[in-house]
TITORRO-358562 format. One record per residue (C-alpha): x, y, z. Coordinates in steps of 0.2 Angstrom, whole numbers, padded with zeros to 4 digits, always signed. Layout:
<rs>
XYZ ...
</rs>
This chain:
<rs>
-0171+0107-0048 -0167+0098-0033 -0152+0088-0033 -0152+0083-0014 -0154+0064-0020 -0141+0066-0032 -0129+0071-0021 -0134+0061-0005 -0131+0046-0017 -0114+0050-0021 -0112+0055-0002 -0113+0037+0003 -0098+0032-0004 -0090+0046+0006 -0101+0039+0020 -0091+0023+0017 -0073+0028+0019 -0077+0036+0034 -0068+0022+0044 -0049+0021+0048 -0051+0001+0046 -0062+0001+0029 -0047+0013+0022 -0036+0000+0028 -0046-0014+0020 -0048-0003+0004 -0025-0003+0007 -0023-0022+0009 -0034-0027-0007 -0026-0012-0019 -0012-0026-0015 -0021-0041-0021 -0037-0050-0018 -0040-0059-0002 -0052-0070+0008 -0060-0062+0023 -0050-0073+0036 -0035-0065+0026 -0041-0048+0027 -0046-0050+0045 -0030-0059+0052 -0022-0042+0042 -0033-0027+0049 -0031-0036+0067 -0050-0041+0066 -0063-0052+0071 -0070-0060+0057 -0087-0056+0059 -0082-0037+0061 -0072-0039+0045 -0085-0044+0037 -0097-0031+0043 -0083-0018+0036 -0084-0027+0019 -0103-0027+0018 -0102-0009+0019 -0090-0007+0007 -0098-0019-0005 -0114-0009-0003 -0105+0008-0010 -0101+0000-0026 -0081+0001-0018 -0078-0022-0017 -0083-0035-0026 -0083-0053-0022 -0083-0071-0029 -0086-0088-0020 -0072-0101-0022 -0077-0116-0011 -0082-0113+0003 -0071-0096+0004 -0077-0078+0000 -0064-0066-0011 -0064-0048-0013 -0056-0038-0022 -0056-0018-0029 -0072-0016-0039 -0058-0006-0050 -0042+0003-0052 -0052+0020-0050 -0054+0014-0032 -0037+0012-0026 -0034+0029-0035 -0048+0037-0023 -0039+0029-0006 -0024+0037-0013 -0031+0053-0017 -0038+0054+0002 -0025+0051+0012 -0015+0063+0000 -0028+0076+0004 -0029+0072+0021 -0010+0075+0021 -0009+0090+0012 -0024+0099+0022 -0026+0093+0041 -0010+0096+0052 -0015+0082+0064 -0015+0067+0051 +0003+0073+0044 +0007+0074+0064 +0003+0058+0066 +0010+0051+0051 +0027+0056+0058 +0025+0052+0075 +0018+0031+0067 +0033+0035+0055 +0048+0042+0061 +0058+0044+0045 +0071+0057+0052 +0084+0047+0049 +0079+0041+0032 +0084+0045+0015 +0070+0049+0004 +0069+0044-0016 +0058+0050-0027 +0050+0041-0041 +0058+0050-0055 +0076+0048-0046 +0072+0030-0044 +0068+0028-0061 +0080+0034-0068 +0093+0025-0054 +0085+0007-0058 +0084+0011-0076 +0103+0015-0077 +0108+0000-0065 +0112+0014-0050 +0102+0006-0038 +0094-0009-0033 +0074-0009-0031 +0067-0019-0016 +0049-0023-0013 +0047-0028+0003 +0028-0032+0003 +0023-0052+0007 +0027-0065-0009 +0007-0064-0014 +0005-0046-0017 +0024-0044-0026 +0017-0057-0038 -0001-0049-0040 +0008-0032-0045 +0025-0026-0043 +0036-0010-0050 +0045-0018-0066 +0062-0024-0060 +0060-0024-0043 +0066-0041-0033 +0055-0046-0019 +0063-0049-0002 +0049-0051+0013 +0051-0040+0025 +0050-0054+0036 +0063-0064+0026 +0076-0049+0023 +0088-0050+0040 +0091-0070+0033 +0094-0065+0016 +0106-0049+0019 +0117-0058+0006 +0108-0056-0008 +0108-0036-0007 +0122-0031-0013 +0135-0019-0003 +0140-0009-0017 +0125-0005-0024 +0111+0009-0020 +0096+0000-0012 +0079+0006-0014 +0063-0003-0002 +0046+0001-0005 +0029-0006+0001 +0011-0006+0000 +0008+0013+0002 +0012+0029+0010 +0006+0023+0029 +0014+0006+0025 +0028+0003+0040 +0037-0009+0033 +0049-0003+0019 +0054+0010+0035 +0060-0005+0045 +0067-0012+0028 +0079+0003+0027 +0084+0004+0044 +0087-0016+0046 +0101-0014+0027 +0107+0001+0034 +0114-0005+0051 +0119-0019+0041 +0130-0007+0030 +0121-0006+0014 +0117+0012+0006 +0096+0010+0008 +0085+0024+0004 +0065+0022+0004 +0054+0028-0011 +0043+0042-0004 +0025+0033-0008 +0021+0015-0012 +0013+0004-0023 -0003+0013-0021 +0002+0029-0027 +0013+0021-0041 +0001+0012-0047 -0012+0027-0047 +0000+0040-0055 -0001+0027-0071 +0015+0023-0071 +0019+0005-0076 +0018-0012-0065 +0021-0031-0068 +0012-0044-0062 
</rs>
């Protein structure tokens, strides 16, 4: 039997992926779901190429979308999906020299201490450390790792004094690529706090089963 059909079916959604803004699209709405302006202002793109991107992705079976006025919302057609962006960039990691080359070389983390999610659990869960998502307000409230306070990025050097010196501080973001919890523990750390960064983000978190409040 003949299963080109069959395979060049499921090949489409590969097809899909295969474009560094879709994957970041695919990033921003494992957040929370969006308008297209949103998602465009977000990407850095026009909106009519935004919405080109989302076409395609819609077309895969990957988005979903919903009219609200005059406004168009997407979101993940599932959690299965946000489990698949996860698992490509992990692979993507793991097997080509150039993407982990460039990961480093985007984000420098030589001087950064690394937590992993057991250590963090286990810090949060005895009141050892202090966990900080520094995500915007929106996606904190659409999904957020249990106890963790949400302090902005953009917020965080005019609200220094709510992190507290004596305590451990651990920042997190959006994903693995995800910039800003890296400038969240350089900023505290200059500032003398004792910051560390969770190794992955809310992606991964949330694709590892583990548990998240909304």
């Amino acid at each position: 039997m003949d299963h080109t059909d069959l395979f060049s079916a499921v090949a489409a959604t590969g097809k899909a992926l295969a474009h560094g803004k879709r994957l970041e699209i695919l990033l921003l709405l494992a957040q929370a779901e969006r308008p297209v302006q949103e998602l465009a202002d977000a990407a850095q793109l026009k909106l009519t190429t935004a919405s080109a991107h989302l076409q395609v992705l819609r077309q895969a079976g990957l988005v979903a979308a919903r009219n609200e006025g005059t406004k168009i919302f997407y979101r993940l057609a599932g959690d299965d999906v946000a489990a698949l962006t996860s698992l490509l960039c992990r692979v993507a990691d793991a097997h080509r020299a150039e993407v982990e080359a460039t990961r480093r070389a985007h984000l420098d983390d030589t001087d950064l201490r690394m937590v992993g999610r057991d250590e963090l659990m286990a810090a949060a869960t005895s009141g050892r450390a202090m966990v900080l998502d520094v995500r915007p307000a929106d996606e904190y409230a659409a999904g957020h790792i249990p106890g963790a306070v949400s302090v902005p990025l953009e917020e965080l050097a005019d609200r220094l004094a709510e992190i507290p010196e004596d305590t451990e501080v651990v920042a997190y973001c959006r994903g693995r690529y995800c910039v800003m919890s890296y400038d969240a523990v350089r900023l505290l750390t200059a500032n003398g706090r004792d910051a560390a960064l969770l190794e992955e983000g809310i992606l991964e978190w949330r694709s590892a089963g583990l548990p998240v409040t909304a």
